[in-house]
Backbone as CSV, one residue per row, in Angstrom:
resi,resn,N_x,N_y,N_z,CA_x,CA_y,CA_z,C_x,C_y,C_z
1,UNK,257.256,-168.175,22.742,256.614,-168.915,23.839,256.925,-170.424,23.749
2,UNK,256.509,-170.964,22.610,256.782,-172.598,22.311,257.662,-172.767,20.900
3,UNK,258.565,-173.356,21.096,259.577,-173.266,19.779,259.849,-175.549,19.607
4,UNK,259.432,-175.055,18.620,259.642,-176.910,18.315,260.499,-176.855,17.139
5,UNK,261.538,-177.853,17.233,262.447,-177.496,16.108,263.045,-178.716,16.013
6,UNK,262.050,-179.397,14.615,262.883,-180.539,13.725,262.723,-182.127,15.175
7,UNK,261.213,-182.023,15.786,260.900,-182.881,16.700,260.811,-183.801,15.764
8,UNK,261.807,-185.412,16.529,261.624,-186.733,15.807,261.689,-187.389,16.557
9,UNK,260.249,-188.458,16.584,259.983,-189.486,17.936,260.231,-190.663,17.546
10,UNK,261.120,-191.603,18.181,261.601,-193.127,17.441,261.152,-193.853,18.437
11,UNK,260.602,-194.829,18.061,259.964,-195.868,19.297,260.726,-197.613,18.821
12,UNK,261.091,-198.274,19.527,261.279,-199.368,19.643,260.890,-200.314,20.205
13,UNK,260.756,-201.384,19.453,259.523,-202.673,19.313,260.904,-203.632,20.469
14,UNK,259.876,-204.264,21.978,260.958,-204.359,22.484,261.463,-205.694,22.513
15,UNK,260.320,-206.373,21.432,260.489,-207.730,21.419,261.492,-208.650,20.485
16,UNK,261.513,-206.798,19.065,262.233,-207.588,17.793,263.303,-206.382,18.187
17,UNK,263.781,-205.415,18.790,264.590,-204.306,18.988,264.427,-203.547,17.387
18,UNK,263.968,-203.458,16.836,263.079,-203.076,15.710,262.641,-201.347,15.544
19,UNK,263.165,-200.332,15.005,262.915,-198.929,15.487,261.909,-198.274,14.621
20,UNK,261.169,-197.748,14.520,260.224,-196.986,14.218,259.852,-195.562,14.105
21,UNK,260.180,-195.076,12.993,259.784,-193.281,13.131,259.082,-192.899,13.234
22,UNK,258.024,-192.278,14.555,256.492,-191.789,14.066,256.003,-190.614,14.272
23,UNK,257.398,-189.720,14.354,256.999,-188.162,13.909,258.607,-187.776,13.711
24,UNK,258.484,-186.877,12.216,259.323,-186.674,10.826,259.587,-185.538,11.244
25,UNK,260.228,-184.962,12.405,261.286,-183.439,11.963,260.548,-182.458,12.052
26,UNK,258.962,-182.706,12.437,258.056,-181.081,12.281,258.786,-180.355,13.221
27,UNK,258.407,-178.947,12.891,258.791,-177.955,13.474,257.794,-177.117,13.211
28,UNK,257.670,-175.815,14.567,256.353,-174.838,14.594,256.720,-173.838,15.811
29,UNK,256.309,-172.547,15.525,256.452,-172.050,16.993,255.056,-171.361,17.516
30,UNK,254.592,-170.740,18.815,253.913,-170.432,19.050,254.183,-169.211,19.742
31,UNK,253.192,-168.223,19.664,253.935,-166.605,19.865,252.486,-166.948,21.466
32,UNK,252.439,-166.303,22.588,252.106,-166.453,23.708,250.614,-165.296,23.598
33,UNK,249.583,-166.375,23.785,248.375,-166.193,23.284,247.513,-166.891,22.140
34,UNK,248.747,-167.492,21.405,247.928,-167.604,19.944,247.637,-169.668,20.276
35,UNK,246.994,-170.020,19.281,246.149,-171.342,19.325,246.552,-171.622,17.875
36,UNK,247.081,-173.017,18.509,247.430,-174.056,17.118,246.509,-175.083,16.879
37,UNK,245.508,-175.467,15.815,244.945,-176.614,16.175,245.724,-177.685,14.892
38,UNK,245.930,-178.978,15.629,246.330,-180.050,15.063,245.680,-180.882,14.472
39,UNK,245.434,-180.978,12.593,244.375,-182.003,12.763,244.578,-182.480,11.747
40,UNK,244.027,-183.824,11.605,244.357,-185.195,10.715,243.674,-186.416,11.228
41,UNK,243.791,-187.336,10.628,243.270,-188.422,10.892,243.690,-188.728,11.855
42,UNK,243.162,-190.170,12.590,243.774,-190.923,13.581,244.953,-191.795,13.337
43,UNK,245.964,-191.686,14.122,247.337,-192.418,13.482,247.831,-191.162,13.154
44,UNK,247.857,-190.155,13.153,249.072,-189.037,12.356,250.039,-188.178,13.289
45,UNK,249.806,-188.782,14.374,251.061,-188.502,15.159,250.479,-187.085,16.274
46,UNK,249.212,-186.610,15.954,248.749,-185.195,16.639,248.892,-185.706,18.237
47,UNK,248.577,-186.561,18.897,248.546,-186.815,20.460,249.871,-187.210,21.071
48,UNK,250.896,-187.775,19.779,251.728,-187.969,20.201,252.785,-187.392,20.229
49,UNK,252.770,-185.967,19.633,253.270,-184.615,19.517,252.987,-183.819,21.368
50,UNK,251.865,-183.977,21.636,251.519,-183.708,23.186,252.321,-184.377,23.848
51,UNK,252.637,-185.858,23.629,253.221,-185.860,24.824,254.812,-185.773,24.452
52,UNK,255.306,-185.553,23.844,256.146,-184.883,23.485,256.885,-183.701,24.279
53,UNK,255.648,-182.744,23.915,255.859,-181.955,25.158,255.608,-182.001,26.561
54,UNK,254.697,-183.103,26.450,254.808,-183.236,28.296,255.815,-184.306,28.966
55,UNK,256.910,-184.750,27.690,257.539,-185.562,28.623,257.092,-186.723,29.236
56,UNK,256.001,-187.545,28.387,255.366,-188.776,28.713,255.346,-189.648,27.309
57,UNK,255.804,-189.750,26.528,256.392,-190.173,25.274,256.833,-192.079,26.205
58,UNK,256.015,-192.812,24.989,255.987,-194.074,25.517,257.837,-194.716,26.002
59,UNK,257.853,-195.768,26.841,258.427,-195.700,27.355,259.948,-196.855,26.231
60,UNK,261.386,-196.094,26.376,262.169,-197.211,25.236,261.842,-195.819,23.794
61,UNK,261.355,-194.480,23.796,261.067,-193.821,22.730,262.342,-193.047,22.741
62,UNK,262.930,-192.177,21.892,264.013,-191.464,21.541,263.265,-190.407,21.270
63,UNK,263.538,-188.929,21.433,263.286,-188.076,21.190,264.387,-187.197,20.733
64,UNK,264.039,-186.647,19.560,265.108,-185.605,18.948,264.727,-184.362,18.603
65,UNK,265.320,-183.250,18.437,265.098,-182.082,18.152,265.112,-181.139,19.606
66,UNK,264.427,-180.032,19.109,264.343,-179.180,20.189,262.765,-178.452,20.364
67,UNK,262.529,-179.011,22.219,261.046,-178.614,22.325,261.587,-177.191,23.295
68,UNK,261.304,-175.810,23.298,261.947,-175.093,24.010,260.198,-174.490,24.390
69,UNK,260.031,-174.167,26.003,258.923,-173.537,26.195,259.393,-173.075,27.274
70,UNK,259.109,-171.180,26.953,258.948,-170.251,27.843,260.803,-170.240,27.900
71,UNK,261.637,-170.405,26.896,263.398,-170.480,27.166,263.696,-171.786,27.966
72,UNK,262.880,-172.597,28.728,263.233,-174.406,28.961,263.462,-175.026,28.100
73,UNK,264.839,-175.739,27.227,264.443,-176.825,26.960,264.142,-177.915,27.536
74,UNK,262.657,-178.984,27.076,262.029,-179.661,27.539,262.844,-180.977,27.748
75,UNK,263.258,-181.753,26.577,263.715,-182.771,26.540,265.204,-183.146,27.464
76,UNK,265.789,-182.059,27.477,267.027,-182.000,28.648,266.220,-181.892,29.869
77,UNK,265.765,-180.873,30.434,265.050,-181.028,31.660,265.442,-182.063,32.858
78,UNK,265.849,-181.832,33.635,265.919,-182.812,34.650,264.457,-183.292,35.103
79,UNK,264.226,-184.155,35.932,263.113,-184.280,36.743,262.339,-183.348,37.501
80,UNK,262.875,-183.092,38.276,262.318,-182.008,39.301,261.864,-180.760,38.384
81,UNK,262.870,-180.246,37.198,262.917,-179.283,36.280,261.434,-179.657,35.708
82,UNK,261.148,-180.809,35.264,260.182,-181.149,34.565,258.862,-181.111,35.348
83,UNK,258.692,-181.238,36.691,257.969,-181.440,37.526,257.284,-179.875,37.886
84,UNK,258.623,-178.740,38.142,257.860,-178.096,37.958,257.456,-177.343,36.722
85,UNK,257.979,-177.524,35.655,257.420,-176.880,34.343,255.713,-177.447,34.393
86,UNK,255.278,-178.800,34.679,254.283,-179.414,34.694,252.926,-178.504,35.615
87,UNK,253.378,-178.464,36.983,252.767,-177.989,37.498,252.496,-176.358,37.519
88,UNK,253.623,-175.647,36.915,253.381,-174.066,36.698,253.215,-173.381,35.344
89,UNK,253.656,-174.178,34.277,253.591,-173.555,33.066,252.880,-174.486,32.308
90,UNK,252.642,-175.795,32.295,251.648,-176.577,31.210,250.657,-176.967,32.021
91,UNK,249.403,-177.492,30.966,247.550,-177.947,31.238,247.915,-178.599,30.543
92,UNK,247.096,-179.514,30.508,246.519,-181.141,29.878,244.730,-181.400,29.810
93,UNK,244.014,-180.937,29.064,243.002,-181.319,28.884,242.774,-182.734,28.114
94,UNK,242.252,-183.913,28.837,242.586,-184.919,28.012,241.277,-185.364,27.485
95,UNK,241.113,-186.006,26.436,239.781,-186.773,25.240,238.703,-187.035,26.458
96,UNK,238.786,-187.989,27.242,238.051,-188.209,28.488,238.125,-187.984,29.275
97,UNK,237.369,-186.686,29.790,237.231,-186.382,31.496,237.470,-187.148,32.759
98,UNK,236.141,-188.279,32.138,236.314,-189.386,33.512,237.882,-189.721,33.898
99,UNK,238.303,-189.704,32.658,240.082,-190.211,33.176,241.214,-189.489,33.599
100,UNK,240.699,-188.429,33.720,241.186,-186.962,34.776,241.329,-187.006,36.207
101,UNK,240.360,-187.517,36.813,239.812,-187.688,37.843,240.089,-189.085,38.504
102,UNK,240.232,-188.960,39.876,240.092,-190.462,40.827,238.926,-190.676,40.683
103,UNK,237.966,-191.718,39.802,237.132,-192.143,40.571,236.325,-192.343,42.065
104,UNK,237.163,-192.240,42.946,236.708,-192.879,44.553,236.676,-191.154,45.236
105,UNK,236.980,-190.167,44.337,237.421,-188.766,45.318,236.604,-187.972,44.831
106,UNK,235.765,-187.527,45.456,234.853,-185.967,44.933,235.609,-184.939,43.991
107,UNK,235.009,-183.987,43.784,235.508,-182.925,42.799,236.498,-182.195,43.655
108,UNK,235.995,-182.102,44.941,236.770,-181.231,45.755,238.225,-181.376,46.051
109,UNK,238.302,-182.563,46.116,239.778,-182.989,46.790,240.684,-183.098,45.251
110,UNK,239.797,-182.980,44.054,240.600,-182.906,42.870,241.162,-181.753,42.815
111,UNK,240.075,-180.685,42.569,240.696,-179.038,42.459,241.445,-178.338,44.087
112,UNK,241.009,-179.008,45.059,241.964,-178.436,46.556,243.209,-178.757,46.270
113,UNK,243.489,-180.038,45.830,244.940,-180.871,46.118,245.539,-180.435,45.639
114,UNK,244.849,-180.266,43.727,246.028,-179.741,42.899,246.484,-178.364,43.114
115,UNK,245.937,-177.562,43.680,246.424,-176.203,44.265,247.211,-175.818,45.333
116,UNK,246.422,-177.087,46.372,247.728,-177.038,47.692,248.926,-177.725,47.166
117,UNK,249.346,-178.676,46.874,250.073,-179.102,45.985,251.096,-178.245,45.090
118,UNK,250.697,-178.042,44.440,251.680,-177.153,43.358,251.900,-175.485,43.873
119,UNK,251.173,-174.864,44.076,250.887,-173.185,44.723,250.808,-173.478,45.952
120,UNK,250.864,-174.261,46.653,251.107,-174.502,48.211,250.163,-173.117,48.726
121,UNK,248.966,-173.551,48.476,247.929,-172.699,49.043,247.608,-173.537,50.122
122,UNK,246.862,-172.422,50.712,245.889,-172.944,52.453,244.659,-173.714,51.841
123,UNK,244.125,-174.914,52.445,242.891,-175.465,52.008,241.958,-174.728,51.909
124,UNK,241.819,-173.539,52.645,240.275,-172.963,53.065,240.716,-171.704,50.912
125,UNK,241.823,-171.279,51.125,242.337,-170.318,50.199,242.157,-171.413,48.888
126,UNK,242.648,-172.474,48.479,242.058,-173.180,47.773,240.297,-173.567,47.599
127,UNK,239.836,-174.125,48.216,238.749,-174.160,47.643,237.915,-172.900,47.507
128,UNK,238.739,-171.968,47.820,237.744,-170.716,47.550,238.340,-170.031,45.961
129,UNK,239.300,-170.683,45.859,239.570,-170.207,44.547,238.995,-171.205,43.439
130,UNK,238.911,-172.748,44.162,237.891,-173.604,43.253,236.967,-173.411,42.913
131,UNK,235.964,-172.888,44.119,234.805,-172.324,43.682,234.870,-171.212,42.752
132,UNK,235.144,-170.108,42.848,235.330,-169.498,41.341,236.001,-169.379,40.621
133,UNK,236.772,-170.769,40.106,236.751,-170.983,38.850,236.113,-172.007,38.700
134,UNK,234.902,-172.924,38.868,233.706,-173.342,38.643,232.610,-172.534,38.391
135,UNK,232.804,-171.129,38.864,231.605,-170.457,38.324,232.172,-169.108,36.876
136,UNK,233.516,-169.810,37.196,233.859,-169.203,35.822,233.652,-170.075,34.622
137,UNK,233.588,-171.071,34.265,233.396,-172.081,33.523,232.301,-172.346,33.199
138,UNK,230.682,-171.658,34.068,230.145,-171.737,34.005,228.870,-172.560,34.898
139,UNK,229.318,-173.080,36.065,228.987,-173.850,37.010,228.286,-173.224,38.362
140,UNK,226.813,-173.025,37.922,226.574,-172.245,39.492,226.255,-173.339,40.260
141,UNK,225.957,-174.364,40.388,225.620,-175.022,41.371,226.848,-175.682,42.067
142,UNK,227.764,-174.869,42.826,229.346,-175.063,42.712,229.419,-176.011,44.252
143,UNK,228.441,-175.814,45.363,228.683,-176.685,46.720,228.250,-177.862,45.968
144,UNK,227.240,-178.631,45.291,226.942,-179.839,44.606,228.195,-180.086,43.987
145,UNK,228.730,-179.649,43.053,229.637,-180.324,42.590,230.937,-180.610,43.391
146,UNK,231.343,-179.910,44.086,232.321,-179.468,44.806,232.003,-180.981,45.583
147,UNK,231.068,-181.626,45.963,230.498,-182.564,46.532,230.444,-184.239,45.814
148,UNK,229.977,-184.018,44.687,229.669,-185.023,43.598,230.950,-185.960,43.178
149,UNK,230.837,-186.829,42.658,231.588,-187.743,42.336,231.724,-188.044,41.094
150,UNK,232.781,-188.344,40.160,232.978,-188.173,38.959,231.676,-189.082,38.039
151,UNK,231.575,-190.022,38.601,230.297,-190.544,37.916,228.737,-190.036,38.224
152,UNK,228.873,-189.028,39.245,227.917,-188.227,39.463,227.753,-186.972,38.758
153,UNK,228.602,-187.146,37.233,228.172,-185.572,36.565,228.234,-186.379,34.902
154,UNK,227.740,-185.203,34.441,227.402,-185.995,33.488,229.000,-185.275,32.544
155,UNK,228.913,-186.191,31.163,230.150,-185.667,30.501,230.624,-184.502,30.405
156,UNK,229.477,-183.370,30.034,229.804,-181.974,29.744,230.157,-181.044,31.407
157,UNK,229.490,-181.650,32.061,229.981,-180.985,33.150,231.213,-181.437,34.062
158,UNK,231.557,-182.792,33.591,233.117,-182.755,34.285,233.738,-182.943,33.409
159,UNK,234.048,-182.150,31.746,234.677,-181.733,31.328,234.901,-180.109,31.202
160,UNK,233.493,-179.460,32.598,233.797,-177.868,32.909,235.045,-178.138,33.819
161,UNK,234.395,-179.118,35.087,235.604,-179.182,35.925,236.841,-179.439,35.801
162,UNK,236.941,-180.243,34.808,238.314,-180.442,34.357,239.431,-178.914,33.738
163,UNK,238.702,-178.120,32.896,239.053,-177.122,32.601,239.309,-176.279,33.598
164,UNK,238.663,-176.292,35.061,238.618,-175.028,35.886,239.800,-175.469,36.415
165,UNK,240.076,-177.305,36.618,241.516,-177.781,37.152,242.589,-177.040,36.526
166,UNK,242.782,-177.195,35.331,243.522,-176.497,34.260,244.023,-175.408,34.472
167,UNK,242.954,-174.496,34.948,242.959,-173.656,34.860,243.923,-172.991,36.364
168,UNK,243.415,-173.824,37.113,244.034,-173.513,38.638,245.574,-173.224,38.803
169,UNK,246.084,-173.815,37.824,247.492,-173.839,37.807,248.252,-172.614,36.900
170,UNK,247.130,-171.595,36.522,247.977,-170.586,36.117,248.827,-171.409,35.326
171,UNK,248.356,-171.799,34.128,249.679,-172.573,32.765,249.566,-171.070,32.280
172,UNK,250.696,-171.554,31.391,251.637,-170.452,30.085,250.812,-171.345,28.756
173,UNK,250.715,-172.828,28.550,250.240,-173.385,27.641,249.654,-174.459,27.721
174,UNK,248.397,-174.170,27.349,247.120,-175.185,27.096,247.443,-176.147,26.010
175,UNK,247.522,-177.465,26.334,247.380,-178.697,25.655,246.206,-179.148,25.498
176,UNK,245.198,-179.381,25.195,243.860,-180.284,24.357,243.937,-180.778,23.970
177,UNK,243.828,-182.458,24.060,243.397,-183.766,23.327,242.537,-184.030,23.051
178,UNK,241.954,-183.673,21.948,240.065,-183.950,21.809,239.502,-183.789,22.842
179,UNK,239.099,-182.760,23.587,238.639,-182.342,24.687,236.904,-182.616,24.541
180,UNK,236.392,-182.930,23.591,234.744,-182.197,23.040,234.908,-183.763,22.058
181,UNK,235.804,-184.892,21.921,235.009,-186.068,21.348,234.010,-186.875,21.957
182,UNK,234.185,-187.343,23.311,233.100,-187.685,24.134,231.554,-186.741,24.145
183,UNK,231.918,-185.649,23.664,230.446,-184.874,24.131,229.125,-184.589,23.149
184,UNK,227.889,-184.431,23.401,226.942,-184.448,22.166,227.662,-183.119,21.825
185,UNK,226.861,-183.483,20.697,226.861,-181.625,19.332,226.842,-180.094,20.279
186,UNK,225.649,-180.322,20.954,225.380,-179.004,21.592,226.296,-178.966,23.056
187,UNK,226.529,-179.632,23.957,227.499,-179.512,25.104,228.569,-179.449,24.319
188,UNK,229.279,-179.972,23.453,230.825,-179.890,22.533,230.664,-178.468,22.354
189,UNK,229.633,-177.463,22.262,229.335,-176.476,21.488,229.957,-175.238,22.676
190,UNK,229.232,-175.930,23.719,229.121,-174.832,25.055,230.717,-175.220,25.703
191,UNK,231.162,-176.539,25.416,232.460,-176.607,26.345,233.880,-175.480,25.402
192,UNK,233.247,-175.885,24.278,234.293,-174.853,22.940,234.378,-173.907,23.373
193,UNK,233.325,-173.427,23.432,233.020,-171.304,23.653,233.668,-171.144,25.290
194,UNK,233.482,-171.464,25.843,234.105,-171.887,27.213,235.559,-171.853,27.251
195,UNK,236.109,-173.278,26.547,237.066,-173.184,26.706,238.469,-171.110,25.814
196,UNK,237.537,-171.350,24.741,238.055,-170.309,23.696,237.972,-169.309,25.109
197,UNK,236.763,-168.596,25.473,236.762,-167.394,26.314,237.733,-167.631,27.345
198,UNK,238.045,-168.985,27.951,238.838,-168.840,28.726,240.569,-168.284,28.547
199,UNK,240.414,-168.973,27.307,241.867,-168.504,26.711,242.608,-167.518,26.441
200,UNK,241.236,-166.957,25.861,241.490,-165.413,25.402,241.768,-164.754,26.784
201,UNK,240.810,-164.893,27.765,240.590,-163.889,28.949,242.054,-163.786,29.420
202,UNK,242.350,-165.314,29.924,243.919,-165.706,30.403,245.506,-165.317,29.389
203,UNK,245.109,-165.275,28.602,246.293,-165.437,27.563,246.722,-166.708,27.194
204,UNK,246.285,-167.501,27.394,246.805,-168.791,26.920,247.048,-168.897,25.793
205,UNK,248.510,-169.399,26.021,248.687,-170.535,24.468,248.270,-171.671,24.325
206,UNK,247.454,-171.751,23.040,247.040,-173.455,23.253,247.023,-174.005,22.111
207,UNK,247.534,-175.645,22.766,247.232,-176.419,20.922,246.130,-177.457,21.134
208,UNK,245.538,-177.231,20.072,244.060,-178.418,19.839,243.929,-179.176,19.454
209,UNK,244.076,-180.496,19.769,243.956,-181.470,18.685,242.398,-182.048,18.534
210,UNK,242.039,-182.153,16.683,240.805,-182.236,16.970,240.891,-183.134,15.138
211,UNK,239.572,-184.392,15.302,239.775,-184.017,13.658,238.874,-183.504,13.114
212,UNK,238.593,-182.646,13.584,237.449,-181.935,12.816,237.642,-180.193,12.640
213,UNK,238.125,-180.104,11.336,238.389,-178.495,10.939,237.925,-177.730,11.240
214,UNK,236.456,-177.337,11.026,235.596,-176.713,11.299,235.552,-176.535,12.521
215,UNK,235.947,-177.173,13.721,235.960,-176.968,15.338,237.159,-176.454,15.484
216,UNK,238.762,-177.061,14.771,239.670,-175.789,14.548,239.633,-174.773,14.299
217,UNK,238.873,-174.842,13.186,238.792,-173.285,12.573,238.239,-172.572,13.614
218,UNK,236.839,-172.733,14.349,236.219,-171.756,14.848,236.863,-171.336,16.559
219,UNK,238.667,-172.163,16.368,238.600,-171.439,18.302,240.259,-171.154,17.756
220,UNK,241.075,-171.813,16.620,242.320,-171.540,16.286,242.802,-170.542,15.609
221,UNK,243.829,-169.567,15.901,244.356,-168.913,14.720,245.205,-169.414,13.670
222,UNK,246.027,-170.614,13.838,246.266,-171.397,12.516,246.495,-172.992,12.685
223,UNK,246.295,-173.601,11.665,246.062,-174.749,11.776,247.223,-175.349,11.190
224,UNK,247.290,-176.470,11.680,248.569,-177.952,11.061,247.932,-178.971,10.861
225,UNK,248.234,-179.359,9.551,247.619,-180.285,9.052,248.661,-181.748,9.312
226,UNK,247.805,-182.628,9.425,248.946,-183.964,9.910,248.421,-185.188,8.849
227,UNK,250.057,-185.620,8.828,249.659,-187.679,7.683,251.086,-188.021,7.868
228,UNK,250.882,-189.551,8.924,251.418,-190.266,9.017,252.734,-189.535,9.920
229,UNK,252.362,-188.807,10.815,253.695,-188.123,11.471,254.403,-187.078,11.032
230,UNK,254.368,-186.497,10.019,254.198,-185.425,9.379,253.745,-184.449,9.160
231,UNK,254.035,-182.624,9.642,252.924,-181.772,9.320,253.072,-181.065,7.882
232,UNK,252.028,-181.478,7.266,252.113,-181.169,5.622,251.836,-179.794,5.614
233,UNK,251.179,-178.874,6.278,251.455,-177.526,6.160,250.612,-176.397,7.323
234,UNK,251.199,-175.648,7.456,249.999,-174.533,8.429,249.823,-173.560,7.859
235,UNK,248.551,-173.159,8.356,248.123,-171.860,7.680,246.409,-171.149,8.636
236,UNK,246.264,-170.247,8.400,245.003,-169.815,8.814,243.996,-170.437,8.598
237,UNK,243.023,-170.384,9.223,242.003,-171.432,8.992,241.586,-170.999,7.402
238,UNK,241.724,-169.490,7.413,240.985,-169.082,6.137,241.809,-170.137,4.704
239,UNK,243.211,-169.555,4.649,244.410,-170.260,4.306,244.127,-171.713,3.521
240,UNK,243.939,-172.651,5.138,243.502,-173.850,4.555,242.296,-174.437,3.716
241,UNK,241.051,-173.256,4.491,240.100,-174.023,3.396,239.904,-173.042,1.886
242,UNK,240.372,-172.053,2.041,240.278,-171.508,0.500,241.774,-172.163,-0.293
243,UNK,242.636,-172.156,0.162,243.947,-172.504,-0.597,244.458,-173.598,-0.164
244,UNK,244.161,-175.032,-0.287,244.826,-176.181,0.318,246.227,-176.658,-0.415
245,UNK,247.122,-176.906,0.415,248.190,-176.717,-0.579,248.551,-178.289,-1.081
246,UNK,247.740,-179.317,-0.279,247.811,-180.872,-0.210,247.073,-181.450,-0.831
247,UNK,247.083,-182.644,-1.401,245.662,-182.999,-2.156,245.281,-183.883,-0.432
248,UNK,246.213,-184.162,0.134,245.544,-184.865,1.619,244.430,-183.818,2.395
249,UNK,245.576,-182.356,2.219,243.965,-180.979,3.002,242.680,-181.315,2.197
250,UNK,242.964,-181.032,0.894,241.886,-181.207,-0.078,240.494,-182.114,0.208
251,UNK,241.264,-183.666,0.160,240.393,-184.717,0.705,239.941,-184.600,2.095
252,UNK,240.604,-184.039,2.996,240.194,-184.167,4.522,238.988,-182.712,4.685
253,UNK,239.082,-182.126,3.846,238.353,-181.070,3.770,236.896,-181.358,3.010
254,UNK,236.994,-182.208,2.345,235.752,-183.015,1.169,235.082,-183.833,2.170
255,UNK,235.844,-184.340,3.178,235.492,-185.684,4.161,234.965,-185.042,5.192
256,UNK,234.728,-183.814,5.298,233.926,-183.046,6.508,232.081,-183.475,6.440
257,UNK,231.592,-183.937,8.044,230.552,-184.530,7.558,229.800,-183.237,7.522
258,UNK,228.623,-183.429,6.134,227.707,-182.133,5.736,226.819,-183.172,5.089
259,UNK,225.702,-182.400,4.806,224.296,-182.911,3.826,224.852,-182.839,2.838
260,UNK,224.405,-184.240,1.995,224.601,-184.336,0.607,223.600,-184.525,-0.083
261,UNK,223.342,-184.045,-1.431,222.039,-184.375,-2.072,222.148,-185.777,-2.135
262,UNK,220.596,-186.152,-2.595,220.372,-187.818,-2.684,221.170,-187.955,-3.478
263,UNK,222.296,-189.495,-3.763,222.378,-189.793,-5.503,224.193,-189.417,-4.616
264,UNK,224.302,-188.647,-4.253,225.798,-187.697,-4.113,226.804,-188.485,-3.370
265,UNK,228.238,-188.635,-3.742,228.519,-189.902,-3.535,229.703,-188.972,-2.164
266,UNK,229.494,-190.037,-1.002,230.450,-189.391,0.033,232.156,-189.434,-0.191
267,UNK,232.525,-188.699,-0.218,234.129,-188.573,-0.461,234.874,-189.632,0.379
268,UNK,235.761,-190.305,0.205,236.294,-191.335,0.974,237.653,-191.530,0.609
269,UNK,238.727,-191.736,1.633,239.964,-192.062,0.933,240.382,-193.974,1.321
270,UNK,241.040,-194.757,0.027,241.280,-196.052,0.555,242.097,-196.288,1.419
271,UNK,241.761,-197.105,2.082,242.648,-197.656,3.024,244.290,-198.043,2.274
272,UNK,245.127,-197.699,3.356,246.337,-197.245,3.377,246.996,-196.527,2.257
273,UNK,245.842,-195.599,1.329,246.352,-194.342,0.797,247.919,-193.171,1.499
């Protein structure tokens, strides 16, 4: 389904022409259905592996290797080629909802457009397919929202809508950028299970980026561990936390927040370890 092979992203500083490596040759594939979650600190290259594959890789960047999805390679791709891989075979769930969305445009004209648009559906045939997938996501009060304005919902619920967008487009593979950092404990909880059932139901392939294991673990079948642009290893969730093969898994696994007895000293790594 997704074949990445020996991806290396070089960016150049455009002031000193100055080049920069900030992802090392990983390679990974994905069999169609299964869920990769990406996780590491901030800075380790996991978001910038996404756009990678979406072909939005900052601008003056070099890209090497081979991103192949669904038999496309990505990085050759023409435009139009790319345009429609975008609209028929990849999703983008991004960290912040609000930034999904036009501000100034209701929900409606978000999920109509992108359907007439890409599936060149009838308006009336679109929003009737908007509406249920808003009440697939979990959304019965679907004419209100369908109505509402992005600052008229609160986080967890236009990060349902965002997913049902996602969803509209019939992808082959789900991308997630911290989809659930903006959200409290318990909505992060309900958008997870959500998103997971959706995946499964659909077949989606999807990758997660998250830094928090334990939210990998519970929606991924194997995980990649990331430092400094680098994936130091994958393995099952089980895999990673019984057998870490890194002393970096090790520590990032110690650094999971949990109750500590009084006195108990929090695990920490120094700065620029």
């Amino acid at each position: 389904m997704l074949k990445i092979n020996g991806l290396v992203l070089t960016v150049t500083d455009p002031a000193t022409r100055a080049e920069t490596e900030i992802l090392h040759g990983n390679s990974f594939e994905l069999a169609q259905g299964e869920a990769l979650g990406l996780v590491g600190e901030s800075g380790s290259g996991k978001s910038m592996t996404l756009k990678c594959i979406l072909g939005i890789e900052p601008s003056g960047a070099r890209v090497e290797g081979g991103i192949e999805l669904a038999g496309a390679d990505l990085p050759t791709a023409s435009g139009e080629d790319l345009r429609r891989i975008r609209a028929n075979e990849l999703a983008l769930l991004a960290q912040n909802p609000h930034g999904a969305l036009n501000p100034v445009l209701p929900v409606e004209r978000y999920l109509i457009e992108g359907m007439s648009d890409a599936r060149s559906m009838s308006k009336s045939a679109a929003r009737a397919r908007a509406i249920e997938l808003l009440r697939e996501v979990g959304i019965t009060d679907t004419e209100r929202v369908m109505r509402s304005y992005p600052h008229q919902l609160s986080g967890g619920m236009l990060q349902r809508v965002v997913i049902a967008g996602a969803l509209s487009g019939e992808p082959k593979l789900l991308l997630a950028d911290e989809p659930t950092t903006a959200l409290d404990v318990t909505t992060q909880a309900e958008v997870v299970a959500i998103l997971d059932e959706k995946r499964r139901e659909h077949g989606l392939t999807m990758i997660f980026v998250t830094h928090d294991l334990d939210l990998a673990a519970a929606v991924c079948d194997r995980l990649a561990v990331m430092k400094n642009g680098e994936i130091l290893e994958i393995g099952t969730p089980d895999e990673i936390r019984d057998n870490p093969k890194t002393e970096y898994t090790r520590e990032l696994m110690a650094a999971r927040p949990m109750l500590y007895p009084a006195g108990h000293p929090v695990p920490t790594q120094e700065a620029g370890a």
